[in-house]
C-alpha positions in Angstrom: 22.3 57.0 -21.3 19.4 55.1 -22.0 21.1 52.2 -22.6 22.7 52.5 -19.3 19.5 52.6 -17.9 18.3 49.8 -19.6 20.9 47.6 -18.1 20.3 49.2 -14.4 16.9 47.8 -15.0 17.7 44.7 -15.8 20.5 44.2 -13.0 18.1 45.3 -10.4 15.2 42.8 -11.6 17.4 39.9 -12.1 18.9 40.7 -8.2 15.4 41.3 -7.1 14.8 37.6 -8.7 17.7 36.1 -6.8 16.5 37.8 -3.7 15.4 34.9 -1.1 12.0 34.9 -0.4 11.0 37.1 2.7 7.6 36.6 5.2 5.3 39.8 4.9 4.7 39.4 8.7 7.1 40.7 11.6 7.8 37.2 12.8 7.7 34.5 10.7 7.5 31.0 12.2 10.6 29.2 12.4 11.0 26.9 9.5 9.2 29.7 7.0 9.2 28.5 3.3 5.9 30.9 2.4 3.3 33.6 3.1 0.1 31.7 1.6 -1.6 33.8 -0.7 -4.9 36.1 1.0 -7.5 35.5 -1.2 -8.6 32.0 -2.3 -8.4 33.0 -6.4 -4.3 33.4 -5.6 -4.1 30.3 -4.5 -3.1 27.9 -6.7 -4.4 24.6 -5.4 -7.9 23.2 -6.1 -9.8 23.9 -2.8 -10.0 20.3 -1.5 -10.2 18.8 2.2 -8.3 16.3 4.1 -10.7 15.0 6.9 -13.8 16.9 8.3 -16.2 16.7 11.1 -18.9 18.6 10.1 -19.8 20.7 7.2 -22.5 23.1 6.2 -23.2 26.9 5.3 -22.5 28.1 8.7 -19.4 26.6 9.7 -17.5 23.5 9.2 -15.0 21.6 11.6 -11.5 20.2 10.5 -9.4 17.8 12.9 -5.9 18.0 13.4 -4.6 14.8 13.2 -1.0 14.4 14.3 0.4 11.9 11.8 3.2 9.9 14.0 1.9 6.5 15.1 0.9 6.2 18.6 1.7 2.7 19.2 5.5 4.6 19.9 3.9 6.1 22.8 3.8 2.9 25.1 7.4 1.3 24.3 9.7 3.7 26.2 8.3 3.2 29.7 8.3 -0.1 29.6 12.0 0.0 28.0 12.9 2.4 30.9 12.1 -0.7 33.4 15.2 -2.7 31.8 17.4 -0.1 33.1 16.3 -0.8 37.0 16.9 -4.7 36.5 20.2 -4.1 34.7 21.0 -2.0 37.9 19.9 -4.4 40.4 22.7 -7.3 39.7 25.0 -3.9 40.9 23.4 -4.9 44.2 24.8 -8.5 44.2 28.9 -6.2 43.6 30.4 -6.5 47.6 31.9 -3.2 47.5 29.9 -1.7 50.5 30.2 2.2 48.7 29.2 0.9 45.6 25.9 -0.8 47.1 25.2 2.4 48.4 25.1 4.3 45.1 23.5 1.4 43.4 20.7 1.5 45.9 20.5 5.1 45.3 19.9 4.9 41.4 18.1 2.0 41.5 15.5 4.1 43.3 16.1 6.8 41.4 15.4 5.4 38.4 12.3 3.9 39.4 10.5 6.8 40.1 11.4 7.8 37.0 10.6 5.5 35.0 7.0 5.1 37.0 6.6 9.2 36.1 7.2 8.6 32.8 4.7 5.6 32.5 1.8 8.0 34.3 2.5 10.3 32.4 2.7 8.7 29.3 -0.4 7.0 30.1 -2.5 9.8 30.4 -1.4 11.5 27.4 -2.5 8.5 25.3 -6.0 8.3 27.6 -6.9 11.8 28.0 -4.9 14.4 25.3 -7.4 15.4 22.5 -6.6 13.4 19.2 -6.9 15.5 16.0 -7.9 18.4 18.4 -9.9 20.8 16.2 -10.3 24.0 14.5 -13.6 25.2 13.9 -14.7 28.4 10.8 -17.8 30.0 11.2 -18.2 31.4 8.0 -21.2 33.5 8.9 -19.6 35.4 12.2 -16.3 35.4 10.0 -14.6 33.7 13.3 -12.6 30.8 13.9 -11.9 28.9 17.0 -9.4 27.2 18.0 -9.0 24.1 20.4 -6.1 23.7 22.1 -4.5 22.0 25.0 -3.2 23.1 28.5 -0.9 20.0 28.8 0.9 20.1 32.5 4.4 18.0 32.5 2.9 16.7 36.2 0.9 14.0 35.4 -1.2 14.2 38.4 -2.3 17.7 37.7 -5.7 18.8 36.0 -4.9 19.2 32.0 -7.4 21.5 30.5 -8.7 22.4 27.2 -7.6 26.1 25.9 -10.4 27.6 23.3 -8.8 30.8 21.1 -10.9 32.9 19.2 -10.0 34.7 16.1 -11.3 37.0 13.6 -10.6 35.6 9.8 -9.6 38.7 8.5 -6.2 38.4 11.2 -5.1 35.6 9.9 -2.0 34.9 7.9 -1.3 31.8 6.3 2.3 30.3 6.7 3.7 27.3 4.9 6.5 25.5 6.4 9.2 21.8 5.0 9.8 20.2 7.8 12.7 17.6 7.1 14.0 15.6 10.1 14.3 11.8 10.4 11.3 10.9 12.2 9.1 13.9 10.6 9.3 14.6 6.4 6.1 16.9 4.5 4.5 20.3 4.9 2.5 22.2 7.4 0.6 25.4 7.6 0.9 27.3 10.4 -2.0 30.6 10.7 -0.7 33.7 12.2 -2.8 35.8 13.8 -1.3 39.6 13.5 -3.3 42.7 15.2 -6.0 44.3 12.9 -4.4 45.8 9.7 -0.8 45.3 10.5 1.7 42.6 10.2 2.3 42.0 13.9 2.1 38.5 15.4 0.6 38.9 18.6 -0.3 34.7 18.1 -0.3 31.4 16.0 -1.5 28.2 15.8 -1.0 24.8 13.7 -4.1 24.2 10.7 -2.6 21.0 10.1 0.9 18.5 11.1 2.6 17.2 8.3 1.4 16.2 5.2 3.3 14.4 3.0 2.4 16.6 -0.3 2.5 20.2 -1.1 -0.7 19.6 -3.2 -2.9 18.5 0.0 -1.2 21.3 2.3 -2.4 24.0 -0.5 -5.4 22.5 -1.5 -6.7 23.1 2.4 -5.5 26.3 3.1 -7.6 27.1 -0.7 -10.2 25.5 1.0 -10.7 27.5 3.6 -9.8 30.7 2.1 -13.1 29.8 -0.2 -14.8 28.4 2.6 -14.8 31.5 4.7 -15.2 33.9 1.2 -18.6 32.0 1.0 -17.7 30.7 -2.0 -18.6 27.1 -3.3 -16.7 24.3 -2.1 -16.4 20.8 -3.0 -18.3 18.7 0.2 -15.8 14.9 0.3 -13.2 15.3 1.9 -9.5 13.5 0.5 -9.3 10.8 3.0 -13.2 9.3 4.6 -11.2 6.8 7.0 -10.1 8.9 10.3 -7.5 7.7 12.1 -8.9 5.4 14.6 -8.9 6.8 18.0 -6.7 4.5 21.0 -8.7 5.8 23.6 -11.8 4.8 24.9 -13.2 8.2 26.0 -14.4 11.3 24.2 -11.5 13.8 25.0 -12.6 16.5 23.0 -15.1 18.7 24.5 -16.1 22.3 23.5 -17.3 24.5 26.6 -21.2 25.2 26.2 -21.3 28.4 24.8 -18.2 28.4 22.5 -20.2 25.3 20.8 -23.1 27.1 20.4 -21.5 30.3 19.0 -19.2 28.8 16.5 -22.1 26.9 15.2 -25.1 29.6 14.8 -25.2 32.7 13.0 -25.1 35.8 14.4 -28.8 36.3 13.5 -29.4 33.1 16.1 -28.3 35.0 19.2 
């Protein structure tokens, strides 16, 4: 009998062992690989920052820089105008019907391509580059910025600002492998207060190429807002340089001041 129940035992741990691994929250983000651990002694990585903006013992600002070259951005309006020259030696074709259609895409694809170019444009002149995340370790918050991007060029794009309180938030690590995108990423889900319910999330950083850099920030932070001692150089000194000539992030007045100050400020 007790041998039978040794074996049970054993069966059950080396199933539970073979078991994939499963999110703790609700609704994992697609791509899951891992819950990242609570607490910043469970972590496993040396605490260690990729790029900063500003650093102190009341809050420190990360950028999220989005690792995909840029210079991409320009080509495919400008390859979109071959399309409308390719089209317009249809034109020279005497079949009177097929003139007509010809006219007809040629225009077409004109205004497309011109609405891709706009917006294209803009995104490279006005969207936030390495759009932040700010922890306020002495309100226990973090804020988020974020992006109300419109696909109509023309319209208004505005920033978004979430707040959150730490203790909400759920670290998520995710291996993205496609062609044009190959690392890690942590992803923070925000659940309601003492449950595991996702009510939001939001990227902590795009892909990094090793597992060591995408744990050691997430242990970073988890120290950082435990008030714990952190090492001040960040991994990499040289930001991305910015292609655009204007200042696109901009925190509202009063969301700058309070993620900055302690709550003894007010």
């Amino acid at each position: 009998m007790e041998k039978t129940k040794q074996q049970l035992a054993k069966q059950a741990e080396c199933e539970a062992r073979h078991q994939p691994p499963r999110s703790c929250l609700n609704h994992p983000v697609g791509g899951w690989t891992e819950d990242l651990p609570e607490k910043a002694e469970d972590c496993g990585f040396p605490p260690q920052l990729i790029w900063v903006n500003e650093l102190n013992d009341v809050w420190m600002e990360i950028p999220r820089y989005m690792n995909l070259g840029r210079e991409g951005i320009w080509s495919p309006p400008f390859l979109l105008f071959i399309v409308p020259i390719l089209m317009a030696f249809l034109i020279l074709l005497p079949e009177e019907a097929f003139y007509t259609l010809s006219i007809f895409l040629f225009s077409f694809v004109i205004f497309l391509s011109l609405f891709s170019a706009l917006y294209r444009i803009k995104s490279v002149l006005f969207e936030p580059q390495g759009a932040p995340v700010r922890f306020n370790r002495k309100r226990q918050k973090v804020y988020v910025y974020g992006f109300n991007k419109s696909f109509l060029p023309w319209r208004r794009w505005r920033p978004v600002i979430k707040e959150f309180d730490w203790k909400d938030i759920h670290g998520e690590r995710v291996m993205i492998q496609t062609d044009a995108d190959r690392g890690y990423r942590i992803y923070c889900a925000v659940c309601k207060p003492d449950t595991f319910d996702v009510v939001d999330r939001f990227i902590l950083t795009w892909t990094l190429d090793g597992i060591d850099e995408a744990g050691g920030l997430w242990s970073f932070c988890c120290r950082y807002m435990e008030k714990k001692p952190v090492p001040t150089a960040p991994l990499d000194r040289e930001k991305p340089r910015y292609r655009t000539p204007f200042k696109n992030v901009k925190w509202p007045e009063y969301v700058a001041r309070e993620s900055s100050t302690a709550p003894e400020e007010d």
